[in-house]
N, C-alpha and C positions, 0 to 999 in steps of 0.2 A: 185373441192375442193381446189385444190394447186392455183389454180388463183383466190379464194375467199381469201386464206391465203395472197397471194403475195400483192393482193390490200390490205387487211386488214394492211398488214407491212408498206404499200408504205402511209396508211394516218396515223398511228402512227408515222412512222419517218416525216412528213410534221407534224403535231402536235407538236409533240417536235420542230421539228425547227422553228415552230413559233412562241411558250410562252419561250423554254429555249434560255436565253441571250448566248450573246458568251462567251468567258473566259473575254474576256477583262470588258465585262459589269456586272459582278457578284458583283463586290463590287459600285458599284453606278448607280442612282436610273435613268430613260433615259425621264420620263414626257409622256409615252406610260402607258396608265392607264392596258390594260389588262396584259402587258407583268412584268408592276409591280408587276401586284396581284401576276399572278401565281412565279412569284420569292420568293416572300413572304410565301405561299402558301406549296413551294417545300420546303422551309427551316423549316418553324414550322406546314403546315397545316395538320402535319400524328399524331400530339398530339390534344386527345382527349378534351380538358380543354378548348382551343384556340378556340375561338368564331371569326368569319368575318359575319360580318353586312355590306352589300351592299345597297345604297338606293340612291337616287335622289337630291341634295341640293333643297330644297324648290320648287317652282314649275319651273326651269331652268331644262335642259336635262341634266348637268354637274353629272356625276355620281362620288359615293365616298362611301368609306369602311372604316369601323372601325373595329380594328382588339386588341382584348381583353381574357385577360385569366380568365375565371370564377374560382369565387371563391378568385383570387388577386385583380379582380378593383372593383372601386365600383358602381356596378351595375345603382343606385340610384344616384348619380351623371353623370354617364353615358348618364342616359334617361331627366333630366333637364335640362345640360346644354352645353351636346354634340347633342343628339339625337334630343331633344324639339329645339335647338337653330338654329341647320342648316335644320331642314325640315319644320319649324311651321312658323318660324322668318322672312322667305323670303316672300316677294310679289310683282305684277306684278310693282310697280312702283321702284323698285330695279334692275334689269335685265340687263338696263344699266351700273350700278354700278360694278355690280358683275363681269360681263362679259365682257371681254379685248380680245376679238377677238379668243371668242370663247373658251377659258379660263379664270381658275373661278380666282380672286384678291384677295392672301394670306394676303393682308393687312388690306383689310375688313374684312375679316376671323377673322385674329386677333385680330383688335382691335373694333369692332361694333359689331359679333357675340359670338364667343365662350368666357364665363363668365368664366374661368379658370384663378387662376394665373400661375400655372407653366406651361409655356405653350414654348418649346425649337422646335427648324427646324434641319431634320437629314438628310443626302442624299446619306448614307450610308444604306447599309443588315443588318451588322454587330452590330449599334448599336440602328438599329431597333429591332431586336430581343433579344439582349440583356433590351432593354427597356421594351418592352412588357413582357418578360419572368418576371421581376419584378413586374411586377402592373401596368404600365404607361398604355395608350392607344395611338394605332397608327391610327392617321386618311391619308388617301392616296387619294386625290383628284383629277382627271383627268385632264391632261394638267402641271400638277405642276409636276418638278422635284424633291422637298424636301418634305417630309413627316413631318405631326407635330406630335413632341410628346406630350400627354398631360397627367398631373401627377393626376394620378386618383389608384393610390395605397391605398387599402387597409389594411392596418397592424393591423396584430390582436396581441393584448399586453395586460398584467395584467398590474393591476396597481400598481403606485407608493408603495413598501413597504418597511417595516425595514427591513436593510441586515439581511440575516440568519446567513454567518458565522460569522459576526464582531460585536456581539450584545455588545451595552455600555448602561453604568448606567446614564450620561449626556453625552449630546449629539443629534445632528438631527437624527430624525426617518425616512429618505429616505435612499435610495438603485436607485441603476442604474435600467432597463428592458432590456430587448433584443431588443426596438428596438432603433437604434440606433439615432435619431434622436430625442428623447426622452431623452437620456443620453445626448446629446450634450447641449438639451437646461437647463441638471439640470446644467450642469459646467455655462453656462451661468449666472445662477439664484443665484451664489454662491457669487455673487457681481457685480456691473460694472466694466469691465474692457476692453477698446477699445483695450490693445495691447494682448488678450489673441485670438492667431491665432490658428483655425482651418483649416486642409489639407486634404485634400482628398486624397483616393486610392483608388485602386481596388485589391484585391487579389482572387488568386484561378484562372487557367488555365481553366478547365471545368466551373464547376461552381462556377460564380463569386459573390464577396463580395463585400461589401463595408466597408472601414476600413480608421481610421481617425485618424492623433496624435493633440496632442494639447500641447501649451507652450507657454509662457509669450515672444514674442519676443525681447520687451525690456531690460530681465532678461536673457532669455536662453545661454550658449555657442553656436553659430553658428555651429562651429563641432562639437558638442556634435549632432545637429537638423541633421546634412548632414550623420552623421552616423549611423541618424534614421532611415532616409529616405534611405538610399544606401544599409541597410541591407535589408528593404522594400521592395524594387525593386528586390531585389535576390531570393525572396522566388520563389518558382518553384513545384508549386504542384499543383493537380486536385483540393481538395477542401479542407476547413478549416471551420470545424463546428463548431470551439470554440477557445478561442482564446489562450487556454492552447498549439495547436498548431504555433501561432507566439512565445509566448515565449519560446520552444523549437526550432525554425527556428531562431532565431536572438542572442541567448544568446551564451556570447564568449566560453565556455569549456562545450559540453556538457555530456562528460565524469562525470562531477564534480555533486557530489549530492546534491547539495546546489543549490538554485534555483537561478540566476542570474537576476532575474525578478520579483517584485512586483507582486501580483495579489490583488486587492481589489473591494469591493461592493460598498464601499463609495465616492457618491459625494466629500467631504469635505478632504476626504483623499488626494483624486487627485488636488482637487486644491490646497494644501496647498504644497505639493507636488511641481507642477510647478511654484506655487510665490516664491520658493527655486533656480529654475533653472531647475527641470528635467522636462522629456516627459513623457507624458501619450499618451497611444495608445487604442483606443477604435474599440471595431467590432463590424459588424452589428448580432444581433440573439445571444448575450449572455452579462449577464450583469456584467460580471468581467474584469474592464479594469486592465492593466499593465502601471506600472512605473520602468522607467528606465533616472539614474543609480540606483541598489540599492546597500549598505551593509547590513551585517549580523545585526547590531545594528537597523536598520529600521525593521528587522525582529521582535526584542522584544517591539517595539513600540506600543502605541498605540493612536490613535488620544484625547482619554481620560486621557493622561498626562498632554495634554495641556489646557483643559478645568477646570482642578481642580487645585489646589495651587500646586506653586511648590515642597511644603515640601509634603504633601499626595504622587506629584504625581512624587516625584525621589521615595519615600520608594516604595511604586509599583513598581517602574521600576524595582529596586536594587531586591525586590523578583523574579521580572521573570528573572532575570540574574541565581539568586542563582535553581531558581524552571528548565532554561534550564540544567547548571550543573546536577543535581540530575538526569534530565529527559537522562541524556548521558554518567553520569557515577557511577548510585548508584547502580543497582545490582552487575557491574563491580567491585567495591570498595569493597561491602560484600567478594565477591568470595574470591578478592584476601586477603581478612584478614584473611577469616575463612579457606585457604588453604593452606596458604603460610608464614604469619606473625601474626598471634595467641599472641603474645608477646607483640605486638602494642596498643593488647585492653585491654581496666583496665580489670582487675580481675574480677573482680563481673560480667563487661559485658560479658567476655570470658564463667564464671563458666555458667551464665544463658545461653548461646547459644548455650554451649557443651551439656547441660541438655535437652534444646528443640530438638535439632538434633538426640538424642539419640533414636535409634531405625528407622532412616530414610538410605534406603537401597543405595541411590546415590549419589555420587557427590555433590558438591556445583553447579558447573555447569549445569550438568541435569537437578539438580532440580531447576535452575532458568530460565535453559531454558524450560523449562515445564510450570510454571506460566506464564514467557513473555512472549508464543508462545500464550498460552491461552488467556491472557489479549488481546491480541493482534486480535486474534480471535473474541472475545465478541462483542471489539471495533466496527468491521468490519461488525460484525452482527448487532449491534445497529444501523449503517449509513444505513443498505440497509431494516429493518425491516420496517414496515410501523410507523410513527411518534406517534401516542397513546400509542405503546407495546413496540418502541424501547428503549427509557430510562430504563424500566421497565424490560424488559429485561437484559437490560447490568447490571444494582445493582445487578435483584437476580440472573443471571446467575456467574455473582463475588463472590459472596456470598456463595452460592452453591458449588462450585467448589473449592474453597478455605478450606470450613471447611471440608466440603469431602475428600476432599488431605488431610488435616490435622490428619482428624480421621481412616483412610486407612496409615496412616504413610508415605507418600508419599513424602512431604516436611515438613518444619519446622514452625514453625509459623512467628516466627522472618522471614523469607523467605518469607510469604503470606505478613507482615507489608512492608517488603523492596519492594517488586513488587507492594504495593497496593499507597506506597508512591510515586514510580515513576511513575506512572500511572497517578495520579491526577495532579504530577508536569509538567509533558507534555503537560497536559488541561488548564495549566496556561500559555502556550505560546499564544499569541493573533491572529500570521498569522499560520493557518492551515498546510499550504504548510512548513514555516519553520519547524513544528514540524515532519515531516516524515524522515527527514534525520535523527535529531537524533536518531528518533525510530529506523532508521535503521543501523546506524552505534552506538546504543547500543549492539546490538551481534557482532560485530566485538570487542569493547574492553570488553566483556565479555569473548571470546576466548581468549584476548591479558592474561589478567588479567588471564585467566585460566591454563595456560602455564606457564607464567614466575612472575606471581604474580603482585607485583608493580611496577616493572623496566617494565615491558612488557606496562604497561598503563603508565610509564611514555613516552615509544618509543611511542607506539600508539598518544598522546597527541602530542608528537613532529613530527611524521609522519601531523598530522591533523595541527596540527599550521604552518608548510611549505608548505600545499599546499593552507590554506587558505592566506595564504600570498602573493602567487604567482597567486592567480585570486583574476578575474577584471572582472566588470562590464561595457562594455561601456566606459573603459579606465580609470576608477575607482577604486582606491584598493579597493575590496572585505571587508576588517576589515579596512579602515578607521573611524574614525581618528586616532587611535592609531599610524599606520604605512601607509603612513607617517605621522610622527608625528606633531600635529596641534594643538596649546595649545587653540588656540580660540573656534577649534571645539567641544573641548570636553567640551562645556557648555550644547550640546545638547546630552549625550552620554549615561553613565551610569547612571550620575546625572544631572536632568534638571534642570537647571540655570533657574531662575524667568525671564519673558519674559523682563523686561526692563534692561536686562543685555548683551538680547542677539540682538544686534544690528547689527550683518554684516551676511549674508550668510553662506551656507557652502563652505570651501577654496579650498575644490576638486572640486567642479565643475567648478570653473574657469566660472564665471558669468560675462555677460556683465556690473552689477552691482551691483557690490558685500557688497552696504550698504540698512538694510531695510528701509526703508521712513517712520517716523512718527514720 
C-alpha cells in the first residue's frame, strides 16, 4: 500500500513537472503545444463557462484549440468562420503551403483562412486570459509561439433610447447603452470630426474595464488631458461597476457635497461639451458618461437653452436659478420669519399665518422637519417603486399626508404650501445629482435659521459662498465665471446671450483655441 502511494506521488510530481512551466516561463507562451494548453488550462480551466475545443487543422496532423467563454462569444460565428474555416477549408493540395517544416504558417492563417476582422497576435498568459474572460476567442496552434486573438464578443445591449433622466421638449431622442462601443460610435455620429481623439484605458485591478476619454485635440488644454489621464492611472481598486465610482476617485475635494463632475445620458451634451475644451470619460457597462471640468452654473443648464431662442431660453434659465434658491432656502426662510422676525411680514400675511398655526402643538422647525423628512421619504419611495404606481404614488402619498397633518393639527397649512413649493422647485433643477446637495444641505440652514433666525442663514450662506469659492474642478473655479471674474463668460451664465454674440470659448479653460470657427 505505502509503495502503491509512493509511485502514485512519484508520477504526479513527474506530471506536474512536465505540463507546469518553470517561474521564468509563466508569463510567455514557449510554441510546445501541450505545455501551452495546460498553462492555459491551470489559469482559467476550473471555470465552468470556459469551453477548449481541441481539433486537427484540416486534414494536416497540426493540432489546435480554441478556447471560449459560453454565453460571451458568439457561438455562431465561432462555428463559420473559425471552426468551418480551419477544418473544412484545408485540402491535400495545401500541405505544402501550410507547413514550414513541420509547423503550421500564421500568415496563411491570417490572411487566406480565418474571415475575422479583428483578428490581434498575443504571446503572453496575462492577456490571453484577460481576452478570453471578455468575449474574444483564443486560438493556440502547435508549433507557434503567439496565440491569436480573435474578436468574437458577444455584447448583449438594449437599444438606442431617450435618456430617462434628462428628458427635453426639443431636442435628439438618443441616449448612450452600456455598451461602450456603441456610445463611442454615437459621439462619433454627432458630426465629422478628424481631431475629436478617443483613448483607451483599462481600469479595475481584479476585474478589468475598459474606459475611454474623449476631446477635441485641436481645442483641448493639453494639461487639462494630462490631468485626465494621470488621475486615470491612480485609480487603484478591484472593480468599478459604474462609473459614479471614477467620479468619486478623481474629483479634487471629496469632502465637498457638490459634485465636481458632470454626469449625463446625452450624446449631444458630451459633444458640445468637448468642442468647448472639456473631457468626457466614458465606461464600459453603463450609460452615464462624465465631464469634466465642471461649474455649479453647468449644473442649472440645460442642453434645451440652446435649441430654443435666446429670450425663451435665458427666462428658463433665470427660473431655475430663482427655482434652485427656493429649493435651498424656502422652508429655512419661513422658520426664520415665523420665529424670529414676525415684524418683517406685512400685517395681513403675519395675521393669516398666526390664524393657520393656531392650534398646532410644535415648533416651526419640527414641523417642517416633519413635511421635509416626509417629502423626502415619498420622493424615495417613488424612485424605487415599480414605474406604473410610482408617480401615483408619490401625488397621493403627498396628498394624504399633507391634509391628514392638516386635519390632526400637526402642521399648518401655510407649512404643507411652503414644503410643497419647494419640493416642485428642486424638480425644476435639470442635473439630478445637482439637486441632492441642496436637498441636503436644506436642513442644515433650517437648523442655522432655526437658532439664530436670519443672521444664522445669513452665516450659513457666507459659510457656503467660501467654500464654494475655494473648490475647483480640475483646476477650475467651482462658481466660474463670476470668480474669477470674466466679462465675456458671462454671456453663457445666468443669461444666455444669442449664439452670434458668442464667439470665443470659455476663458477658464484656457483652450488651445480659444475662437469658435464659423
Amino acid at each position: 500500500m505505502r509503495g502503491w502511494k509512493s509511485k502514485n506521488r512519484q508520477s504526479q510530481k513527474s506530471t506536474k513537472q512536465k505540463y507546469e512551466p518553470s517561474q521564468d516561463s509563466t508569463d510567455h507562451f514557449t510554441g510546445n503545444f501541450p505545455l501551452d494548453l495546460e498553462l492555459i488550462k491551470q489559469e482559467i480551466g476550473h471555470n465552468s463557462d470556459v469551453r477548449f475545443r481541441e481539433f486537427n487543422i484540416g486534414c494536416t496532423n497540426i493540432q489546435a484549440t480554441i478556447i471560449f467563454v459560453d454565453g460571451l462569444s458568439d457561438k455562431e460565428l465561432i462555428d463559420k468562420h473559425i471552426m468551418k474555416s480551419l477544418m473544412l477549408a484545408f485540402s491535400n493540395e495545401y500541405k505544402q503551403e501550410l507547413s514550414v517544416k513541420g509547423t503550421i504558417s500564421k500568415q496563411f492563417i491570417k490572411n487566406h483562412v480565418l474571415s475575422i476582422s479583428d483578428l490581434t497576435e498575443v504571446h503572453d498568459l496575462k492577456n490571453v486570459v484577460s481576452k478570453v474572460l471578455t468575449g474574444s476567442t483564443a486560438l493556440l496552434i502547435d508549433g507557434s509561439p503567439n496565440v491569436l486573438i480573435l474578436g468574437t464578443a458577444k455584447g448583449k445591449s438594449r437599444n438606442i433610447e431617450e435618456p430617462v433622466s434628462e428628458a427635453l421638449v426639443r431636442g435628439p431622442r438618443i441616449g448612450f447603452t452600456e455598451t461602450l462601443s456603441d456610445n463611442t460610435a454615437l459621439l462619433r455620429q454627432q458630426g465629422q470630426n478628424h481631431n475629436l481623439s478617443i483613448i483607451n484605458f483599462q481600469v479595475g485591478k481584479r476585474a478589468k474595464k475598459e474606459l475611454v476619454i474623449a476631446y477635441v485635440k485641436e481645442i483641448a488644454n493639453p494639461d487639462l488631458v494630462e490631468e485626465v489621464k494621470k488621475r486615470i492611472n491612480k485609480i487603484n481598486i478591484d472593480n468599478i461597476p459604474e462609473s459614479g465610482y471614477i467620479e468619486q476617485l478623481i474629483e479634487d475635494n471629496y469632502l465637498s457635497p457638490f459634485p465636481q463632475v458632470q454626469s449625463t445620458e446625452r450624446p449631444d451634451r458630451v459633444i458640445s461639451a468637448v468642442m468647448e475644451g472639456r473631457v468626457a470619460i466614458l465606461l464600459d457597462g453603463t450609460p452615464f458618461a462624465l465631464i469634466v471640468p465642471v461649474t455649479f452654473s453647468m449644473m442649472l443648464q440645460s442642453p434645451e437653452d440652446y435649441y430654443e431662442r435666446w429670450i425663451p431660453g435665458t427666462l428658463i434659465r433665470l427660473l431655475r436659478y430663482g427655482a434652485a434658491i427656493i429649493s435651498l432656502l424656502g422652508p429655512a426662510l419661513y422658520i426664520a420669519f415665523v420665529s424670529f422676525h414676525p415684524g418683517l411680514i406685512p400685517t395681513k400675511l403675519a395675521i393669516s399665518i398666526i390664524g393657520t398655526r393656531e392650534g398646532v402643538p410644535f415648533p416651526s422647525l419640527i414641523e417642517a422637519l416633519f413635511m421635509e423628512i416626509s417629502i423626502e421619504i415619498l420622493r424615495e419611495a417613488g424612485l424605487r417603486l415599480p414605474k406604473p404606481i410610482g408617480p401615483a404614488m408619490g401625488i397621493v402619498g403627498g396628498l394624504i399626508i399633507g391634509e391628514a397633518a392638516v386635519q390632526a393639527g400637526l402642521v399648518s397649512p401655510i407649512m404643507v404650501i411652503v414644503v410643497a413649493v419647494t419640493a416642485i422647485s428642486s424638480f425644476a433643477i435639470p442635473q439630478y445629482s445637482a439637486g441632492i446637495p441642496l436637498r441636503t444641505l436644506r436642513f442644515a440652514a433650517m437648523f442655522c435659521a432655526a437658532v439664530f433666525g436670519l443672521y444664522g442663514l445669513i452665516l450659513f450662506f457666507l459659510f457656503l459662498s467660501s467654500h464654494l469659492v475655494k473648490l475647483k474642478s480640475f483646476g477650475v473655479p467651482y462658481v466660474s465665471p463670476p470668480i474669477p471674474y470674466r466679462l465675456s463668460d458671462w454671456k453663457d451664465f445666468m443669461v444666455r446671450m444669442p449664439l452670434q454674440t458668442m464667439k470665443r470659448r470659455p476663458k477658464m479653460l484656457h483652450t488651445k483655441d480659444p475662437v469658435r470657427k464659423g
